[in-house]
CHARMM-style PDB file with segment names, atoms N, HN, CA, C and O in Angstrom:
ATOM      1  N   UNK     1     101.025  81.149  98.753  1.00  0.00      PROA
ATOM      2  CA  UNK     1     101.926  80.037  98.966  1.00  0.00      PROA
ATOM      3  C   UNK     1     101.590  78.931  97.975  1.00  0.00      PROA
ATOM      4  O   UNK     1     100.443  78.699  97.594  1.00  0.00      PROA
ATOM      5  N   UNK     2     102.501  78.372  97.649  1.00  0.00      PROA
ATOM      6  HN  UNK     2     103.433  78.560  97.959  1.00  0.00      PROA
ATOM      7  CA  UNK     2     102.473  77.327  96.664  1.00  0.00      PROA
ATOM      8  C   UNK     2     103.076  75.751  97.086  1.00  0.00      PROA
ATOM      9  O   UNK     2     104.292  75.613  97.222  1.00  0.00      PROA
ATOM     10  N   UNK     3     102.329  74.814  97.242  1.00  0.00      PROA
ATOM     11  HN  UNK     3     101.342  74.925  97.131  1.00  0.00      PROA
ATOM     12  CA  UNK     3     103.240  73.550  98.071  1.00  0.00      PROA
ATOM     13  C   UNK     3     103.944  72.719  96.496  1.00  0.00      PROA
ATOM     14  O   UNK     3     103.360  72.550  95.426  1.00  0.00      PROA
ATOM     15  N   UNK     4     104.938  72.446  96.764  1.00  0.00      PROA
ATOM     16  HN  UNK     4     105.412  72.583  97.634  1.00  0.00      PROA
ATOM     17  CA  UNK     4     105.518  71.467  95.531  1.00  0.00      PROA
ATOM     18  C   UNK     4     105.988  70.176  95.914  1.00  0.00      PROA
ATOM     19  O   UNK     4     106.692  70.139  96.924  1.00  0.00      PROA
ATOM     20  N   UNK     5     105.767  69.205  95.369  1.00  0.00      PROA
ATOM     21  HN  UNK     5     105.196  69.235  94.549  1.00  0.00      PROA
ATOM     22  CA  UNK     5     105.952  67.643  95.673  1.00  0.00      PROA
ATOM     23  C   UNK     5     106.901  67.284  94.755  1.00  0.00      PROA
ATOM     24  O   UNK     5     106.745  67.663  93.594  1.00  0.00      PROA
ATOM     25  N   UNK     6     108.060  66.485  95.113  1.00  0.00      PROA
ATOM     26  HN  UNK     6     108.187  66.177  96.055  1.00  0.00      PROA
ATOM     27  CA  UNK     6     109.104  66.050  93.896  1.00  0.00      PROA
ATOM     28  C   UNK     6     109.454  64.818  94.532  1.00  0.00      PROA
ATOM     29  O   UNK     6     109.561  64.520  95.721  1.00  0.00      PROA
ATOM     30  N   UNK     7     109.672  63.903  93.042  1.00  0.00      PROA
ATOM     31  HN  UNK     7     109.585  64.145  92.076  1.00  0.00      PROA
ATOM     32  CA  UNK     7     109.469  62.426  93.654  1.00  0.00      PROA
ATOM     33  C   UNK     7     111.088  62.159  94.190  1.00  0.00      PROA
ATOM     34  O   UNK     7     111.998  62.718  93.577  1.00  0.00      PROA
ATOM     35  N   UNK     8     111.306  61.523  95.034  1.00  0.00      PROA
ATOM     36  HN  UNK     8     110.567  61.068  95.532  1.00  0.00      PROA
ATOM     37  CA  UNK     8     112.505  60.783  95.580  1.00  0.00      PROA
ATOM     38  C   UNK     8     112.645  59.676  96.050  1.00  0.00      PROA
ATOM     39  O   UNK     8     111.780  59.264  96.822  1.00  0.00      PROA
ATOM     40  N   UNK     9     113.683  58.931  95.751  1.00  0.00      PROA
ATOM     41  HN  UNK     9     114.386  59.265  95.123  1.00  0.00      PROA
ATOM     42  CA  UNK     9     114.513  57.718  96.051  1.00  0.00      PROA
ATOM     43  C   UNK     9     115.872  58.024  97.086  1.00  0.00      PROA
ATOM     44  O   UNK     9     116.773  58.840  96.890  1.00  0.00      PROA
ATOM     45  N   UNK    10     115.712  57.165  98.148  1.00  0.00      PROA
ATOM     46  HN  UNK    10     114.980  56.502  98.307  1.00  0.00      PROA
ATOM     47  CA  UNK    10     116.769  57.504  99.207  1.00  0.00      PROA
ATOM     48  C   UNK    10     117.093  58.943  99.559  1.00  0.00      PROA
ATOM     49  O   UNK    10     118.103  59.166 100.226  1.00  0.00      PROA
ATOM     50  N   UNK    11     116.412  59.807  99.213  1.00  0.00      PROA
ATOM     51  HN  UNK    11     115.591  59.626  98.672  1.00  0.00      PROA
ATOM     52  CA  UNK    11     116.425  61.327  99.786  1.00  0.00      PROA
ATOM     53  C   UNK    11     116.812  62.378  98.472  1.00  0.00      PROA
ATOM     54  O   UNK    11     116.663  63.600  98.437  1.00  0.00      PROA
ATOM     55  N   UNK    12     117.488  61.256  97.161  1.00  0.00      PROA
ATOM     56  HN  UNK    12     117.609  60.264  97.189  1.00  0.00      PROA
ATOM     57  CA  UNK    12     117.464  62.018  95.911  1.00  0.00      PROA
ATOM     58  C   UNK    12     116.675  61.981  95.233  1.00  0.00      PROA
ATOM     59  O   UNK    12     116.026  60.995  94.884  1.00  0.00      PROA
ATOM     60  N   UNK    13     116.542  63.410  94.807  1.00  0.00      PROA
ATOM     61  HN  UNK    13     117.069  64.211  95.091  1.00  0.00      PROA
ATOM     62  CA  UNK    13     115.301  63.346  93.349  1.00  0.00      PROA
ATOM     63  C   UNK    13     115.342  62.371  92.388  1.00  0.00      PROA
ATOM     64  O   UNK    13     116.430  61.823  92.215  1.00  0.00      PROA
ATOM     65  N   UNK    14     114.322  62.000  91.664  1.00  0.00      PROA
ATOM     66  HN  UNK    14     113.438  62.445  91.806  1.00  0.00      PROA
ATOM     67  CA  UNK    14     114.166  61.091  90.491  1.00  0.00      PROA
ATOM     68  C   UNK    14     113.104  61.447  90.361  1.00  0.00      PROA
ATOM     69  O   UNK    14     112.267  62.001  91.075  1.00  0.00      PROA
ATOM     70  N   UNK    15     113.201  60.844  88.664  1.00  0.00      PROA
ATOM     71  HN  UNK    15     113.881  60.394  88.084  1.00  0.00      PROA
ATOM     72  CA  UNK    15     112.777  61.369  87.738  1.00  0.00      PROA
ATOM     73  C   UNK    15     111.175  60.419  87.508  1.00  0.00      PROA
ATOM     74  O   UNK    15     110.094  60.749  87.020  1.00  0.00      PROA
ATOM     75  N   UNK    16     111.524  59.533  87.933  1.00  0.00      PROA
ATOM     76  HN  UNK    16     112.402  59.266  88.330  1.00  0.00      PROA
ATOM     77  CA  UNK    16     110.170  58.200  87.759  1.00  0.00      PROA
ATOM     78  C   UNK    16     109.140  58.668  88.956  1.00  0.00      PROA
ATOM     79  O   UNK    16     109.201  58.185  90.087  1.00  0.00      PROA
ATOM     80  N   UNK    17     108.255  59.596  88.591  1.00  0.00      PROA
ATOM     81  HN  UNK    17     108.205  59.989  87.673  1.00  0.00      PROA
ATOM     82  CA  UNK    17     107.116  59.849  89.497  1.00  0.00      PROA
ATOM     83  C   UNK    17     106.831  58.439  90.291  1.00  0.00      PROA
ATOM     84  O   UNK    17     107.116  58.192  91.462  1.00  0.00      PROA
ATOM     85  N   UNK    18     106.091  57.452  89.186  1.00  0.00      PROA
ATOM     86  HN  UNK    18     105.859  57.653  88.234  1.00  0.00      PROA
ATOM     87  CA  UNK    18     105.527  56.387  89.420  1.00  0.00      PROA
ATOM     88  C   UNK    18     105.627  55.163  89.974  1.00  0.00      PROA
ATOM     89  O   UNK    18     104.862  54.262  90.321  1.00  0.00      PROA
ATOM     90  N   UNK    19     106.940  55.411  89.959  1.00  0.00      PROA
ATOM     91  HN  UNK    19     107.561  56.142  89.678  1.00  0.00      PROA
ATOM     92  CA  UNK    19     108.350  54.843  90.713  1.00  0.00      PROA
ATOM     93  C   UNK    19     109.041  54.891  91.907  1.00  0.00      PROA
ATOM     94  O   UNK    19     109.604  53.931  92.433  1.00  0.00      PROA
ATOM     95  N   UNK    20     109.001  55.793  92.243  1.00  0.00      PROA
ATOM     96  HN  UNK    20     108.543  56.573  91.816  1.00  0.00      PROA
ATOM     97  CA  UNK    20     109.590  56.669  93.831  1.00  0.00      PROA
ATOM     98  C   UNK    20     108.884  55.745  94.873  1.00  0.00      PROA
ATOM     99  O   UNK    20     107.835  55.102  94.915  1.00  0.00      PROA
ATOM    100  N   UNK    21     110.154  56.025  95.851  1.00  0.00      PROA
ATOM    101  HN  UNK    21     111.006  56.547  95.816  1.00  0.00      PROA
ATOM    102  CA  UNK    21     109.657  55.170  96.905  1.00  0.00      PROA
ATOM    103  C   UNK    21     109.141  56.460  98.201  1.00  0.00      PROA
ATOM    104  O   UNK    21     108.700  56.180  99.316  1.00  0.00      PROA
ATOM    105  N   UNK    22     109.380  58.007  97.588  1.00  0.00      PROA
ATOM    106  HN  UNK    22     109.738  58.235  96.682  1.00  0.00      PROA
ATOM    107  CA  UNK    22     108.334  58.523  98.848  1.00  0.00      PROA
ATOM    108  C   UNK    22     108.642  59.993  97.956  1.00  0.00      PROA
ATOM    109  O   UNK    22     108.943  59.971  96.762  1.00  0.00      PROA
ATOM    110  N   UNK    23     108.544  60.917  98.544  1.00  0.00      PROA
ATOM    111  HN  UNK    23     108.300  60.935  99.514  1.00  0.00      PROA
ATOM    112  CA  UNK    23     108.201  62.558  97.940  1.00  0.00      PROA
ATOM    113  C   UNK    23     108.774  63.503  98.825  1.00  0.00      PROA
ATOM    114  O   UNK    23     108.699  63.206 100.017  1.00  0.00      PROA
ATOM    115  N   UNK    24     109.388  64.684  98.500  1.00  0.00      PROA
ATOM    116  HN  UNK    24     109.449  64.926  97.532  1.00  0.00      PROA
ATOM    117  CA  UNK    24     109.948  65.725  99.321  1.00  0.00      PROA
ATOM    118  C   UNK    24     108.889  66.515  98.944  1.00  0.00      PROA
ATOM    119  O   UNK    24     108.495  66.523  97.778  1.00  0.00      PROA
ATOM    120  N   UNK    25     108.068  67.602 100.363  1.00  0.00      PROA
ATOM    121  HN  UNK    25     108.388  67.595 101.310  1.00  0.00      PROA
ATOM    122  CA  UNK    25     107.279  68.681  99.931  1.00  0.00      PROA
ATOM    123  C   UNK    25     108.271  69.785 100.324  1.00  0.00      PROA
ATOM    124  O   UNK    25     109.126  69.724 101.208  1.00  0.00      PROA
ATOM    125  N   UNK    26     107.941  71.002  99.337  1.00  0.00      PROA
ATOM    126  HN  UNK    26     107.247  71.051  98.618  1.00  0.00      PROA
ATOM    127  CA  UNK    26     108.342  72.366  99.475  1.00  0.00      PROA
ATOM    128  C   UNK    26     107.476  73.348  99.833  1.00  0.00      PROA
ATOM    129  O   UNK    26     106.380  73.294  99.277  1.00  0.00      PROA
ATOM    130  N   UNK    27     107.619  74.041 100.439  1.00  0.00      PROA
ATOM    131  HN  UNK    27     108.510  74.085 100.891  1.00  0.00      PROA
ATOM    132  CA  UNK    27     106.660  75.130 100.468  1.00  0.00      PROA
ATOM    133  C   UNK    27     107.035  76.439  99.778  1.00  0.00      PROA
ATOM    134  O   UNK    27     107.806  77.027 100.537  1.00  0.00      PROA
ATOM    135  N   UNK    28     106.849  77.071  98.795  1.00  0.00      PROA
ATOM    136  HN  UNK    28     106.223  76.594  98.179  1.00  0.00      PROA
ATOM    137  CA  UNK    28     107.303  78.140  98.241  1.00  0.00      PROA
ATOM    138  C   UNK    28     106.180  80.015  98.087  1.00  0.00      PROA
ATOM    139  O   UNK    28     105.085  80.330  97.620  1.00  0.00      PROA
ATOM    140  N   UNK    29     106.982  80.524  98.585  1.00  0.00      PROA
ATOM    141  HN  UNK    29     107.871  80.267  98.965  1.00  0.00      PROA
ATOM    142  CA  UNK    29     106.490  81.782  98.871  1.00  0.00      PROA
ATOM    143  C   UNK    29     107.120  82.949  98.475  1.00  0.00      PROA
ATOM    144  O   UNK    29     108.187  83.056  99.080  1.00  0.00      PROA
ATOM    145  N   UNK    30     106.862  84.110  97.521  1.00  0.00      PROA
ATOM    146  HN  UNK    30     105.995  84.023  97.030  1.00  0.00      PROA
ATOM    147  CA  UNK    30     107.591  85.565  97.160  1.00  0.00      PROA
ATOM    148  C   UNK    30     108.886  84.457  96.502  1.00  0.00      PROA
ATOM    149  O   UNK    30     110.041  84.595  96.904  1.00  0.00      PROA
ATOM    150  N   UNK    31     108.503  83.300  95.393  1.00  0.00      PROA
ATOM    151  HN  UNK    31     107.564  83.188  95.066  1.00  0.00      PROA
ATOM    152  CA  UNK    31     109.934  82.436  94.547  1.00  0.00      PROA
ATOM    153  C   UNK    31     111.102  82.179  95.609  1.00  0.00      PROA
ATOM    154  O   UNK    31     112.283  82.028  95.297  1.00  0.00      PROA
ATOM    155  N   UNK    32     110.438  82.145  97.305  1.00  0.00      PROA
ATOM    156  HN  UNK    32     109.479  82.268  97.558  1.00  0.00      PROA
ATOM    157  CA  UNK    32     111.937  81.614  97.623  1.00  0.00      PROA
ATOM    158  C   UNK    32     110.895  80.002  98.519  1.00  0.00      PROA
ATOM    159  O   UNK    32     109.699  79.716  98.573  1.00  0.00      PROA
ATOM    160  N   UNK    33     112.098  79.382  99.030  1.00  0.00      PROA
ATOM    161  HN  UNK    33     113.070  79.614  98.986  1.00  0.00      PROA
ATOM    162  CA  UNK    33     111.590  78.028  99.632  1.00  0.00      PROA
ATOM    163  C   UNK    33     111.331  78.425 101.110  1.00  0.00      PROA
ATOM    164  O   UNK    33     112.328  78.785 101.736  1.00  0.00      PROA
ATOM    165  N   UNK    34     110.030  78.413 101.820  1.00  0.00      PROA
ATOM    166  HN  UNK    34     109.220  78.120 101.312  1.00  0.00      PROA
ATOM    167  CA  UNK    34     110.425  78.641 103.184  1.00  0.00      PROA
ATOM    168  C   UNK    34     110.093  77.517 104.200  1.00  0.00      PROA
ATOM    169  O   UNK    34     110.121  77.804 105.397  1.00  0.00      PROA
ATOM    170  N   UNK    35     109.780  76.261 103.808  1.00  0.00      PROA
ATOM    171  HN  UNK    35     109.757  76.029 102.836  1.00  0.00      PROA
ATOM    172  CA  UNK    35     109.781  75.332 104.192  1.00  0.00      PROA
ATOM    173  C   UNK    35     109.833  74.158 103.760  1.00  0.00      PROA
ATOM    174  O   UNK    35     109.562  74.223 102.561  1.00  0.00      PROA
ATOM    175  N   UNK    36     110.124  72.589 104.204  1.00  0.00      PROA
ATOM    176  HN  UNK    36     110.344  72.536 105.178  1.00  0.00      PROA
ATOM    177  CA  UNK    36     110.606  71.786 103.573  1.00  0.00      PROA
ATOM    178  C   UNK    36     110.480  70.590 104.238  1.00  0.00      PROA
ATOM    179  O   UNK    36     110.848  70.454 105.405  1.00  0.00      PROA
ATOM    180  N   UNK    37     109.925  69.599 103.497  1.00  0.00      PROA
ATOM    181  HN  UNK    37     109.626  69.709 102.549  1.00  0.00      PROA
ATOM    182  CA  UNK    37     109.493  68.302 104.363  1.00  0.00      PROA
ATOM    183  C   UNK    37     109.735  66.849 103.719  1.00  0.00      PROA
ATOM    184  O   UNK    37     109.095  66.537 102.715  1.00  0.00      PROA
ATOM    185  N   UNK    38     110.773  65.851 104.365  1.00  0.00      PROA
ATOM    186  HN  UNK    38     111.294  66.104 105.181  1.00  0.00      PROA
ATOM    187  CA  UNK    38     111.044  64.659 103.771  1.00  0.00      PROA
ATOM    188  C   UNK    38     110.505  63.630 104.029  1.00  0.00      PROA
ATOM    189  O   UNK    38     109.721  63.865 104.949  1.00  0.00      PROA
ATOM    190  N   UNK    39     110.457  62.406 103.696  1.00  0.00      PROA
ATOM    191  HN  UNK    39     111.093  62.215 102.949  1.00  0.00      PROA
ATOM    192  CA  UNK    39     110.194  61.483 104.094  1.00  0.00      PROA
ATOM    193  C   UNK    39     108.709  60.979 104.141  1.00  0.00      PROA
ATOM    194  O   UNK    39     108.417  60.037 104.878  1.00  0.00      PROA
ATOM    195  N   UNK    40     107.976  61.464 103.531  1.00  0.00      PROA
ATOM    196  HN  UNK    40     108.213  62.229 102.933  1.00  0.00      PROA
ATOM    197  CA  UNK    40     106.584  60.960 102.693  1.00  0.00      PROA
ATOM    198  C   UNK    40     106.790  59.882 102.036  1.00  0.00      PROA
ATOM    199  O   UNK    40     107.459  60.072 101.020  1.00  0.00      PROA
ATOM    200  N   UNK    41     106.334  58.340 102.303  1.00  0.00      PROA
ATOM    201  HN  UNK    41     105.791  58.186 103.129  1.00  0.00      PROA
ATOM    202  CA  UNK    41     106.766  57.572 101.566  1.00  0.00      PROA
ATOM    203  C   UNK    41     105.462  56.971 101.387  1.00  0.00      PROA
ATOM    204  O   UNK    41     104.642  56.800 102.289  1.00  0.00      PROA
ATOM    205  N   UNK    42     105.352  56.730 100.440  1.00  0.00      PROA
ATOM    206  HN  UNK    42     106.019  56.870  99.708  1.00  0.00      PROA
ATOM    207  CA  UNK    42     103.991  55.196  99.678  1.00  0.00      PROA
ATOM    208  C   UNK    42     103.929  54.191 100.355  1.00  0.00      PROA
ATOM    209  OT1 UNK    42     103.193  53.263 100.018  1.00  0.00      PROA
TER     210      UNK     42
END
């Protein structure tokens, strides 16, 4: 399993890591997504 973090603003991706006001995690397994978590915010 592989966890992936991508930065977001109001629930959309963006591009400004450093910037973002919180992070969506993924969980990825066999290249598909099998779980998914919002609302991590700084």
């Amino acid at each position: 399993m592989i966890r992936i973090a991508v930065a977001s603003d109001n629930g959309m991706v963006t591009e400004h890591f450093g910037h973002c006001e919180g992070f969506m995690i993924f969980d990825a397994e066999n290249n598909k997504i099998v779980k998914n978590k919002t609302g991590f915010e700084l």
